[in-house]
DODOLUM-408943 format. One record per residue (C-alpha): x, y, z; residue number from 0; chain; residue in one letter. Coordinates in nm, 2 decimals. Example, Ala and Ser with C-alpha at 12.3 -4.5 7.8 and 13.67 -1.06 7.14 Angstrom:
ATOM  x  y  z  i  ch  aa
ATOM  1.23  -0.45  0.78  0  A  A
ATOM  1.37  -0.11  0.71  1  A  S
***
This chain:
ATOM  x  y  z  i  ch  aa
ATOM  19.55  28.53  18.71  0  A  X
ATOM  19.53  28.18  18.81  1  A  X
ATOM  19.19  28.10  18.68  2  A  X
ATOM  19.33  28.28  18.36  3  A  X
ATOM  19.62  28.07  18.36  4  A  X
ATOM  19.39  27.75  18.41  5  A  X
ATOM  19.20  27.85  18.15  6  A  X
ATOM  19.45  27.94  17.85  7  A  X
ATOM  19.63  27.59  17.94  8  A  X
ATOM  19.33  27.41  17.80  9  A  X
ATOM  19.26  27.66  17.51  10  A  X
ATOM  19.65  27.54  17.45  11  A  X
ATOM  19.61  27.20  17.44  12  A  X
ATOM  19.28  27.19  17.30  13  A  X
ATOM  19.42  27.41  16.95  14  A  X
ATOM  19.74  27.15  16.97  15  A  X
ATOM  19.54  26.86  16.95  16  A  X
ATOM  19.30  27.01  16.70  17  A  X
ATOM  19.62  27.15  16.47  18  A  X
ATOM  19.75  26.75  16.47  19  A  X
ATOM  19.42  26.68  16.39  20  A  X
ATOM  19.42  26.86  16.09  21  A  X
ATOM  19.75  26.72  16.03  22  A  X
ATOM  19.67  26.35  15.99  23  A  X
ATOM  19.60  26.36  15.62  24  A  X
ATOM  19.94  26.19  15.62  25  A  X
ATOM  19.76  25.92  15.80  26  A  X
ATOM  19.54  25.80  15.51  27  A  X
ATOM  19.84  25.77  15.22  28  A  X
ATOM  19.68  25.44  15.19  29  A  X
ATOM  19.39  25.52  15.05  30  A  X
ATOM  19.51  25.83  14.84  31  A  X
ATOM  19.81  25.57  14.73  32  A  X
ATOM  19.57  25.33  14.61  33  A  X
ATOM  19.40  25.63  14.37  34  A  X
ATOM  19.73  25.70  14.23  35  A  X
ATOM  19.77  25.34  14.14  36  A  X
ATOM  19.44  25.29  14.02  37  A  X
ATOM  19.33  25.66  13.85  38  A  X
ATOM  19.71  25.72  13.74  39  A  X
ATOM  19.83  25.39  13.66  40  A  X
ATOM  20.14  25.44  13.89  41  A  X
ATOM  20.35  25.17  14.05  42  A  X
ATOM  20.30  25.09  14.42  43  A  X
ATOM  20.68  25.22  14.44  44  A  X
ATOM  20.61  25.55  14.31  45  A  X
ATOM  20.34  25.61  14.48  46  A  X
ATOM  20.49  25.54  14.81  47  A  X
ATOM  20.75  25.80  14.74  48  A  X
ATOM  20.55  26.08  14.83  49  A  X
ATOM  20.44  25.91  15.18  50  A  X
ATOM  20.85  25.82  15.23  51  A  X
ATOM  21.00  26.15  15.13  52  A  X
ATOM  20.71  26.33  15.36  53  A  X
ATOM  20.88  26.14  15.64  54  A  X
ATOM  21.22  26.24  15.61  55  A  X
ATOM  21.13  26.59  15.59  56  A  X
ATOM  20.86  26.53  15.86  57  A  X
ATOM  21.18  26.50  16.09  58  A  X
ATOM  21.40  26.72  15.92  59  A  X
ATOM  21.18  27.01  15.93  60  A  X
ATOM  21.11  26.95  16.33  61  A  X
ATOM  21.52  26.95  16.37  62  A  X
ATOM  21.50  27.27  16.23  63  A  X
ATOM  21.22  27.44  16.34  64  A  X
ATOM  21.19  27.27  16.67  65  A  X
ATOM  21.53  27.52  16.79  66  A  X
ATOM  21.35  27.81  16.65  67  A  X
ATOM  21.01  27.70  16.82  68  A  X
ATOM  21.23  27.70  17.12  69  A  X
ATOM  21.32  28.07  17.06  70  A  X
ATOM  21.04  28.22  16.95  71  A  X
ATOM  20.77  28.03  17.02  72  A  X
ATOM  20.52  27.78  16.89  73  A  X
ATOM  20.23  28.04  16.74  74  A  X
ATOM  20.54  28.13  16.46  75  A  X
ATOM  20.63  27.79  16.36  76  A  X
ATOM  20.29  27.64  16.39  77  A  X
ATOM  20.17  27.90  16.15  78  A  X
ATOM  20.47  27.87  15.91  79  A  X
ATOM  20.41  27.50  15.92  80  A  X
ATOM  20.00  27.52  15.86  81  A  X
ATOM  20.06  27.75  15.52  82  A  X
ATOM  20.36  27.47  15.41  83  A  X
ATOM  20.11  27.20  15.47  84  A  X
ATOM  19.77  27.31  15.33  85  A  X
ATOM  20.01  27.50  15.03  86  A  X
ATOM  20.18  27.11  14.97  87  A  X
ATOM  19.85  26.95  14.91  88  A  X
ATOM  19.68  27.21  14.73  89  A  X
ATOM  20.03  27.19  14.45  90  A  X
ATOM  19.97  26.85  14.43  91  A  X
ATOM  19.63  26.90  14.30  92  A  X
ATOM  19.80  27.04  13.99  93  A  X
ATOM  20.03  26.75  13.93  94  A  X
ATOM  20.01  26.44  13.77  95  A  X
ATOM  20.36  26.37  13.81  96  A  X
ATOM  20.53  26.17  14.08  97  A  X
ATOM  20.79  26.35  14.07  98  A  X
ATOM  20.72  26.66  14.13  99  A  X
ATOM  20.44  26.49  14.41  100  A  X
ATOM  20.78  26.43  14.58  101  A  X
ATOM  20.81  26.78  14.62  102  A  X
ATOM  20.47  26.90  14.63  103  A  X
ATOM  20.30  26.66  14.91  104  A  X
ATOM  20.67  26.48  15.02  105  A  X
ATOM  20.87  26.83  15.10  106  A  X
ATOM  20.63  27.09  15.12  107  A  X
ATOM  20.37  26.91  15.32  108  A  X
ATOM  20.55  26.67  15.45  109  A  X
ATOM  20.80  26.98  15.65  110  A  X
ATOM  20.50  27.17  15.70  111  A  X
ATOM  20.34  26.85  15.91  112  A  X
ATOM  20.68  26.82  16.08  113  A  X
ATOM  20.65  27.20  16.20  114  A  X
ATOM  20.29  27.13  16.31  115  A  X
ATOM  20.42  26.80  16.53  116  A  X
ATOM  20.72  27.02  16.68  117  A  X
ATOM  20.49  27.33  16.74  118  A  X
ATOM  20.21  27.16  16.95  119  A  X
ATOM  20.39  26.91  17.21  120  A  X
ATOM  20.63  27.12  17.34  121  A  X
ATOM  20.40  27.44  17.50  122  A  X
ATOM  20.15  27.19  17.59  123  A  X
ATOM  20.38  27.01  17.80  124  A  X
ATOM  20.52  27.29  17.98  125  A  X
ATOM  20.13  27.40  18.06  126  A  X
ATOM  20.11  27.12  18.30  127  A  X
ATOM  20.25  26.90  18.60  128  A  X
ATOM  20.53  26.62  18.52  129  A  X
ATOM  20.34  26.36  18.68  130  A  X
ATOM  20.09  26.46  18.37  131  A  X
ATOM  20.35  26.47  18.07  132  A  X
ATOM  20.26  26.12  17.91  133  A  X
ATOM  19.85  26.18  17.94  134  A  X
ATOM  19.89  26.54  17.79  135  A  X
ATOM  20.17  26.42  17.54  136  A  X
ATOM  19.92  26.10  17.44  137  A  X
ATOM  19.61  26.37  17.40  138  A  X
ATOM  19.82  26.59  17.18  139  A  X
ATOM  19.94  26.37  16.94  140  A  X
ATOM  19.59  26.16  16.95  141  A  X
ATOM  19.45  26.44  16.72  142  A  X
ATOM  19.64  26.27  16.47  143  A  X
ATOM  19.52  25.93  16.52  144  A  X
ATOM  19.19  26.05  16.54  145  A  X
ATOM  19.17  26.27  16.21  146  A  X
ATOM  19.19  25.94  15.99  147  A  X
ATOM  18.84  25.83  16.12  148  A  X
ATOM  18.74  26.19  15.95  149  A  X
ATOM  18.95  26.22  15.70  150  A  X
ATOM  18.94  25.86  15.58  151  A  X
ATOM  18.57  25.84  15.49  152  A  X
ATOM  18.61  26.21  15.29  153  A  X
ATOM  18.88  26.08  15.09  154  A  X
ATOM  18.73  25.79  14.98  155  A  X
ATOM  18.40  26.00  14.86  156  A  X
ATOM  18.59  26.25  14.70  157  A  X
ATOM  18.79  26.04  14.52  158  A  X
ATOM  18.49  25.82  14.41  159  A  X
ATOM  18.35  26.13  14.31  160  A  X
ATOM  18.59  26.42  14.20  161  A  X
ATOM  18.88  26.22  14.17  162  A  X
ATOM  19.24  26.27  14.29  163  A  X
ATOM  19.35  26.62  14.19  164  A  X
ATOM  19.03  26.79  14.37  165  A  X
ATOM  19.11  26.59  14.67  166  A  X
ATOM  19.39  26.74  14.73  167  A  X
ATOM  19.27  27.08  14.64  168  A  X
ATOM  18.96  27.06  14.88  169  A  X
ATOM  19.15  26.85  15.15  170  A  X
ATOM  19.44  27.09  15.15  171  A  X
ATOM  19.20  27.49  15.14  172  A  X
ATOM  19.02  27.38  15.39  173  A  X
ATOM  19.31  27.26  15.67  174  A  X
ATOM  19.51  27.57  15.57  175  A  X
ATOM  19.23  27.81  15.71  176  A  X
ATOM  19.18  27.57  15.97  177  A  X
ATOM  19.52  27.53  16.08  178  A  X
ATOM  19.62  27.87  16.06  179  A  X
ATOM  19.36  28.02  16.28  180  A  X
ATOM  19.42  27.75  16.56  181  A  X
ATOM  19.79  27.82  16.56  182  A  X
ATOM  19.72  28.17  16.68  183  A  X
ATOM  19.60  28.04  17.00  184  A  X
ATOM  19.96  27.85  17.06  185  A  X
ATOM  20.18  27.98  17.31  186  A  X
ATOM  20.42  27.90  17.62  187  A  X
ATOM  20.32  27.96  17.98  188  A  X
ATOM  20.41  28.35  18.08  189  A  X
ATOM  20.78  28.35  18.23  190  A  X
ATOM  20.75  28.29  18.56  191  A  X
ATOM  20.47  28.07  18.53  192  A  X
ATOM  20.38  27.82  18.79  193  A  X
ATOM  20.12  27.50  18.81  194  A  X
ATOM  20.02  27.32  19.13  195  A  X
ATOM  20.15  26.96  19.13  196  A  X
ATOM  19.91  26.75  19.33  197  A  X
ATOM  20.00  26.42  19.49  198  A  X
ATOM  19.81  26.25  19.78  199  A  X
ATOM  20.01  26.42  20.02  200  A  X
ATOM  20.10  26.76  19.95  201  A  X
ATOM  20.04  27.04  19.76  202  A  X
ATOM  20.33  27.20  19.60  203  A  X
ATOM  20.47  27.46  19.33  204  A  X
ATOM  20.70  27.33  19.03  205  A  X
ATOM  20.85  27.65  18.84  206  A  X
ATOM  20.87  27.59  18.50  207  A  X
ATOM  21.25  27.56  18.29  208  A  X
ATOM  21.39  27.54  18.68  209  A  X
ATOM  21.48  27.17  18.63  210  A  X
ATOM  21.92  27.10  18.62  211  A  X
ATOM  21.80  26.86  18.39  212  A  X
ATOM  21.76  27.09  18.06  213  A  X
ATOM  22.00  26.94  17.86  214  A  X
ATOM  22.14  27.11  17.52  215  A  X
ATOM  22.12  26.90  17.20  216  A  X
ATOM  22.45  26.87  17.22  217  A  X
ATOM  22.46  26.74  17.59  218  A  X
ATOM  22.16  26.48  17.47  219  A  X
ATOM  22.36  26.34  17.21  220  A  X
ATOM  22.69  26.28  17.44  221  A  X
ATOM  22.46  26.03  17.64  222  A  X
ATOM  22.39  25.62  17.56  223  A  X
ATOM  22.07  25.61  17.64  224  A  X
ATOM  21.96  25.86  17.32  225  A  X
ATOM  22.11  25.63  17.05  226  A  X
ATOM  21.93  25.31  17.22  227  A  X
ATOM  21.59  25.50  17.17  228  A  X
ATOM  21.71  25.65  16.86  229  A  X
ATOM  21.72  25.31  16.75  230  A  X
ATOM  21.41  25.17  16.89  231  A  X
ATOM  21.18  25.40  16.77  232  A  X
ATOM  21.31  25.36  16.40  233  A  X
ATOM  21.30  25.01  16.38  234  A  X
ATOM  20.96  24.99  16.60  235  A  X
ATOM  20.79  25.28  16.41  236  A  X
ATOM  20.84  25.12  16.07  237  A  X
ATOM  20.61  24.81  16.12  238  A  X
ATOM  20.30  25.06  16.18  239  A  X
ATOM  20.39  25.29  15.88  240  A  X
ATOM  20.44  25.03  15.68  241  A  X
ATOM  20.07  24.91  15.75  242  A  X
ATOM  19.93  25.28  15.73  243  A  X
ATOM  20.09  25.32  15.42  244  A  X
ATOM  19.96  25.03  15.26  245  A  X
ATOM  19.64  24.88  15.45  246  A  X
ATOM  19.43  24.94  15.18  247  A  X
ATOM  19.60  24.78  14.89  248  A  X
ATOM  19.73  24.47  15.17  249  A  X
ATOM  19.30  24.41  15.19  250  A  X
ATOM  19.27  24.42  14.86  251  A  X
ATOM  19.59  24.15  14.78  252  A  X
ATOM  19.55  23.96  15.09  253  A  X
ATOM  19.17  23.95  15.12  254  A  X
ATOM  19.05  24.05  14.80  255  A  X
ATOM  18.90  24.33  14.96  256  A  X
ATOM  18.82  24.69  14.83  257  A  X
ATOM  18.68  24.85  15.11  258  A  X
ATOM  19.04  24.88  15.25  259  A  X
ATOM  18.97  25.29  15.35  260  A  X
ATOM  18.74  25.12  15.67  261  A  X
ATOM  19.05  24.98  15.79  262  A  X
ATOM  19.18  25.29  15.80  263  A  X
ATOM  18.93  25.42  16.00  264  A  X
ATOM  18.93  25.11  16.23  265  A  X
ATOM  19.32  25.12  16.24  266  A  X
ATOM  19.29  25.52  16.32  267  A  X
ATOM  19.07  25.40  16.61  268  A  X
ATOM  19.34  25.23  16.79  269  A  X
ATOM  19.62  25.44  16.69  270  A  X
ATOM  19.44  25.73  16.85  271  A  X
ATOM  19.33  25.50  17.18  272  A  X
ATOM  19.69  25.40  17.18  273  A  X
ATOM  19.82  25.70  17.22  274  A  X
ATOM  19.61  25.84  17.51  275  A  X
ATOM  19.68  25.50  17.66  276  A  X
ATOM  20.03  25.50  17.62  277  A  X
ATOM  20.10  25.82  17.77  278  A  X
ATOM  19.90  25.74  18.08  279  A  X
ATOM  20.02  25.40  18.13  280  A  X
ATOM  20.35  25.48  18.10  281  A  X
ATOM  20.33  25.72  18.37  282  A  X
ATOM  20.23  25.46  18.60  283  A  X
ATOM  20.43  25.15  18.46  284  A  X
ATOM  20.73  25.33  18.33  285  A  X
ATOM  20.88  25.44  18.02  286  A  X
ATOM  21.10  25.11  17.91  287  A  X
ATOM  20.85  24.84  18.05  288  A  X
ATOM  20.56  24.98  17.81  289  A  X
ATOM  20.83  25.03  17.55  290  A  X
ATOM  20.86  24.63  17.60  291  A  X
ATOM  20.51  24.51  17.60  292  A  X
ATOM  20.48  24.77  17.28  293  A  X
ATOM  20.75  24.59  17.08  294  A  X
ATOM  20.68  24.24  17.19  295  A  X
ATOM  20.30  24.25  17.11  296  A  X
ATOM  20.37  24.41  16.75  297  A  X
ATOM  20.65  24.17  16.68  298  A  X
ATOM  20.40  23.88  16.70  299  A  X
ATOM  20.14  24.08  16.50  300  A  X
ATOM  20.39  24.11  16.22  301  A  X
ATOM  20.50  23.77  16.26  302  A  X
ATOM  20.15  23.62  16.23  303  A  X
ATOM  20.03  23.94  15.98  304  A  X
ATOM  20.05  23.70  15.66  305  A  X
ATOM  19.83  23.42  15.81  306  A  X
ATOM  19.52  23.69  15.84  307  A  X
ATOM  19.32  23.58  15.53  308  A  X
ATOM  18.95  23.69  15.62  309  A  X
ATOM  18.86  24.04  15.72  310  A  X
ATOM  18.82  23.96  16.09  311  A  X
ATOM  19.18  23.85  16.10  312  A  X
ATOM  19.29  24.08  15.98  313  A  X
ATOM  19.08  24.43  16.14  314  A  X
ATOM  19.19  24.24  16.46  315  A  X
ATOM  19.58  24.29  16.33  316  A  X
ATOM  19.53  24.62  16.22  317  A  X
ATOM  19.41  24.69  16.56  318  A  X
ATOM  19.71  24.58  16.75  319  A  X
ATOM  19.93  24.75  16.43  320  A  X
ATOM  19.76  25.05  16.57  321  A  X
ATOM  19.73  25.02  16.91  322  A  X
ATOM  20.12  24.98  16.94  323  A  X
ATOM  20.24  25.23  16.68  324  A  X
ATOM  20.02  25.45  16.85  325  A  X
ATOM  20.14  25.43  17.20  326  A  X
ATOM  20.51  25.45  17.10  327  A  X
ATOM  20.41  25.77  16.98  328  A  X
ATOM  20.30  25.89  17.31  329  A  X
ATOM  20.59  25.72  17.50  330  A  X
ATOM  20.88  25.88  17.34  331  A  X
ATOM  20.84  26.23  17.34  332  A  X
ATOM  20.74  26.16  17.70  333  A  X
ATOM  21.08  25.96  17.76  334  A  X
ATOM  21.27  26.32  17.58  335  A  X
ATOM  21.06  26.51  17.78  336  A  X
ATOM  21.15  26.30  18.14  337  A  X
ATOM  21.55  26.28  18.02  338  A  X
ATOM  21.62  26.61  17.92  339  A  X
ATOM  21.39  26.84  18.06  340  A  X
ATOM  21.12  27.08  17.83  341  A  X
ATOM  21.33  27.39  17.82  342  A  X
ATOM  21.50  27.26  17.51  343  A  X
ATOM  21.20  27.03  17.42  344  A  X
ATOM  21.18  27.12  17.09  345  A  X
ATOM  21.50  27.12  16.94  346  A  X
ATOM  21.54  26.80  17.13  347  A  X
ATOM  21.22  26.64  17.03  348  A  X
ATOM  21.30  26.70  16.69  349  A  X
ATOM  21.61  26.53  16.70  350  A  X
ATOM  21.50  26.20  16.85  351  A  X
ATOM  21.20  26.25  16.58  352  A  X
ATOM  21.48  26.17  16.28  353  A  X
ATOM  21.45  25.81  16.40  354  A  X
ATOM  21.10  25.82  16.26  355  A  X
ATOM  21.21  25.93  15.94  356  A  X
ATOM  21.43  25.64  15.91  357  A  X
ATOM  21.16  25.39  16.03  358  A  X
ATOM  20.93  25.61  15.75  359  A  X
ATOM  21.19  25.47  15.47  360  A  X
ATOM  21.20  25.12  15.61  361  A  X
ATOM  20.86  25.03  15.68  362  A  X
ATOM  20.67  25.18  15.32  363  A  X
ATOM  20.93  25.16  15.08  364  A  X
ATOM  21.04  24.75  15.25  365  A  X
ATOM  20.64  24.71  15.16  366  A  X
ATOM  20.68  24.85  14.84  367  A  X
ATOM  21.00  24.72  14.67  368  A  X
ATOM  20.90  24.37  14.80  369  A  X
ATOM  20.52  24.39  14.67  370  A  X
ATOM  20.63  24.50  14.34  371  A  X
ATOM  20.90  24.24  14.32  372  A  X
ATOM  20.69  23.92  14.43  373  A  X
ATOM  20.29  24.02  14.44  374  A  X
ATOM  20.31  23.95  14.83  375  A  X
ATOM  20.42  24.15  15.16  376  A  X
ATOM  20.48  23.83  15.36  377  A  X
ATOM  20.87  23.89  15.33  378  A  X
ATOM  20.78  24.26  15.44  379  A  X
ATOM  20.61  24.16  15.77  380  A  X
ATOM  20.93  23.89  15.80  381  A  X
ATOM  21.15  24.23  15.81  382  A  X
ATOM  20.94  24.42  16.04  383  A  X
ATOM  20.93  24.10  16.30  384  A  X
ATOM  21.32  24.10  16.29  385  A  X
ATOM  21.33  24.50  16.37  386  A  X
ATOM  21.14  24.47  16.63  387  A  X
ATOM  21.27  24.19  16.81  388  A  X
ATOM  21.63  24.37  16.82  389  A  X
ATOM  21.39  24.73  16.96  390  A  X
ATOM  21.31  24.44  17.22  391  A  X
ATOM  21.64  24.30  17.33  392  A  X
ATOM  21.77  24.69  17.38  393  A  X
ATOM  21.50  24.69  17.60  394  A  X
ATOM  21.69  24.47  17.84  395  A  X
ATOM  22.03  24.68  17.81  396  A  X
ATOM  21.87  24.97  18.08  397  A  X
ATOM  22.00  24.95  18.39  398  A  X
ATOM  21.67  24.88  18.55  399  A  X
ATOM  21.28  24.93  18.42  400  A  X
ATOM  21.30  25.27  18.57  401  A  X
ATOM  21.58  25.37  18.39  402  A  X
ATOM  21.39  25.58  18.17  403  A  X
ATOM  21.18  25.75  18.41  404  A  X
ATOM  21.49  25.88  18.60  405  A  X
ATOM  21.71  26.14  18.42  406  A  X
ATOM  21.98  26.12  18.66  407  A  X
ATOM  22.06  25.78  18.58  408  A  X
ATOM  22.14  25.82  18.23  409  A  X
ATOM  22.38  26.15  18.26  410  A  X
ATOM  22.68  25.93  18.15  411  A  X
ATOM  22.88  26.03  17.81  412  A  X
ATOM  22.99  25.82  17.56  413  A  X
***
């Protein structure tokens, strides 16, 4: 049973990370948004709508189906949320329209990328040690990061070559079959269920959902310490959507660059490194002093973002854009995970997640509505250095830089 055991646990996390990988076509909005600009003659604004709305159903979706992934499962939702996504980009294959894109790629896929998030996290957590949760969080959620280096450079030939609407069509048939079979292998450790934590000392046995530290969504939200991350992650998250969402068309105004797409690759590079590394590191280092270094280091990329006028300068601040946004990524479901225990996980995740949803509307549509208004996105990166220095002073409000990595410090209500 044990070598069974040891065995599903990676088949788990090995369909999780491969489900976000088919999930990162929201990843490469940059380059698809530059198409719609280019092959449809639609503003920058509306064709960051798609992108935003996606975002704020991304989150709304996991709120939802992260408390019914916590009753039934993750194989359900994961498999609702793989025909939502590959049926979203397939309808907007038949639009021209950007609104009804809003509803096609925006609500449809965007939810069904939301299940996918709250469906693959959660089970492969509970598959493994607590000492292990920020590696195995940063692995899962690197699929993502990853799937732009494919995705990017298939994009960019299909819509050379076929254009917009089959890109979507093609993109979207094949990560529906895809998806769907690999969220059949999703499921949570057999009640009962326990893993051998190793340390350098001893040997010992860590029951799974045994921890007085499950908190309800409703006991998360009584404490402080939520609403501080809550925050944090919106405001830090926006600066690296607001370069995913528009990297391409920034190398093309900035530079005078049209191979923007390798810059999503490159950037997808370091988003996927950051997450792996951010998980890990932040095992060892703790929670709030990687949040720290995360926010400081992005804050002066932003700050500096407008004086990268060659493409070495500016690769090398897509990089760090990356690098950070990525690592955030890793370091706050880990943080939910470490607070409030994994037998509510879900639910819980999904809640934090609406911060990103928020940071999804700052960080493209700021980039947006300021391009369009003055041809430049130096104000933009202006914004995103201001956001991120206030993610950095609530750094310093924890009672100590372990704070984070101790849920019985933060058990007061508000």
């Amino acid at each position: 049973m044990d070598n069974i055991n040891q065995s599903k646990k990676f088949q788990v996390l090995g369909a999780a990370t491969g489900i976000n990988f088919l999930a990162g076509i929201l990843y490469i909005w940059s380059v698809i948004s530059k198409s719609l600009i280019s092959q449809l003659s639609w503003s920058s604004k509306e064709a960051s709508l798609p992108y935003t709305i996606s975002t704020v159903f991304f989150v709304i979706a996991m709120v939802i189906f992260g408390k019914l992934q916590d009753a039934k499962g993750p194989r359900l939702t994961a498999t609702i949320g793989s025909i939502l996504m590959g049926l979203g980009l397939i309808l907007s294959g038949i639009t021209t329209s950007p609104t009804v894109m809003i509803l096609t790629f925006g609500i449809i896929a965007g939810s069904g990328i939301g299940i996918i998030n709250v469906s693959t996290t959660p089970p492969s957590v509970k598959w493994f040690p607590p000492d292990k949760k920020g590696l195995i969080t940063g692995i899962v959620v690197a699929g993502v990061g990853f799937s732009s280096i494919f995705y990017s450079p298939i994009a960019n030939y299909l819509l050379d070559t076929v254009g917009i609407s089959k890109t979507f069509i093609y993109i979207g048939t094949g990560a529906l079959v895809l998806s769907i079979l690999l969220a059949q292998i999703l499921k949570n450790p057999p009640a009962g269920y326990a893993f051998k934590e190793q340390n350098k000392f001893k040997t010992t046995k860590v029951n799974i959902g045994n921890s007085s530290m499950n908190s309800t969504w409703r006991e998360m939200l009584k404490t402080k310490t939520f609403y501080k991350l809550w925050i944090m992650l919106a405001f830090s998250s926006s600066a690296g959507l607001m370069i995913i969402g528009h990297i391409s068309n920034i190398a093309k105004i900035q530079v005078n660059w049209d191979n923007g797409f390798l810059l999503v690759i490159f950037l997808a590079i370091f988003n996927t490194l950051g997450r792996i590394l951010g998980g890990s590191i932040s095992d060892k280092l703790g929670r709030v002093n990687l949040m720290r270094i995360i926010f400081i280091l992005q804050g002066l990329n932003m700050f500096f973002f407008s004086k990268y006028l060659n493409i070495g300068l500016i690769a090398t601040g897509v990089a760090i854009a990356g690098l950070c946004y990525g690592a955030g990524f890793s370091v706050f479901p880990a943080t939910v995970s470490d607070l409030y225990g994994i037998k509510n996980f879900g639910i819980n995740y999904g809640l934090m997640f609406t911060s990103w949803g928020l940071g999804g509307v700052i960080g493209p549509m700021t980039g947006a509505i300021i391009l369009d208004s003055t041809n430049s996105y130096n104000i933009a990166y202006i914004v995103a250095f201001i956001l991120l220095v206030i993610s950095t002073v609530i750094t310093f409000t924890f009672k100590s830089p372990t704070e984070i990595s101790e849920p019985n410090l933060i058990k007061e209500n508000i």
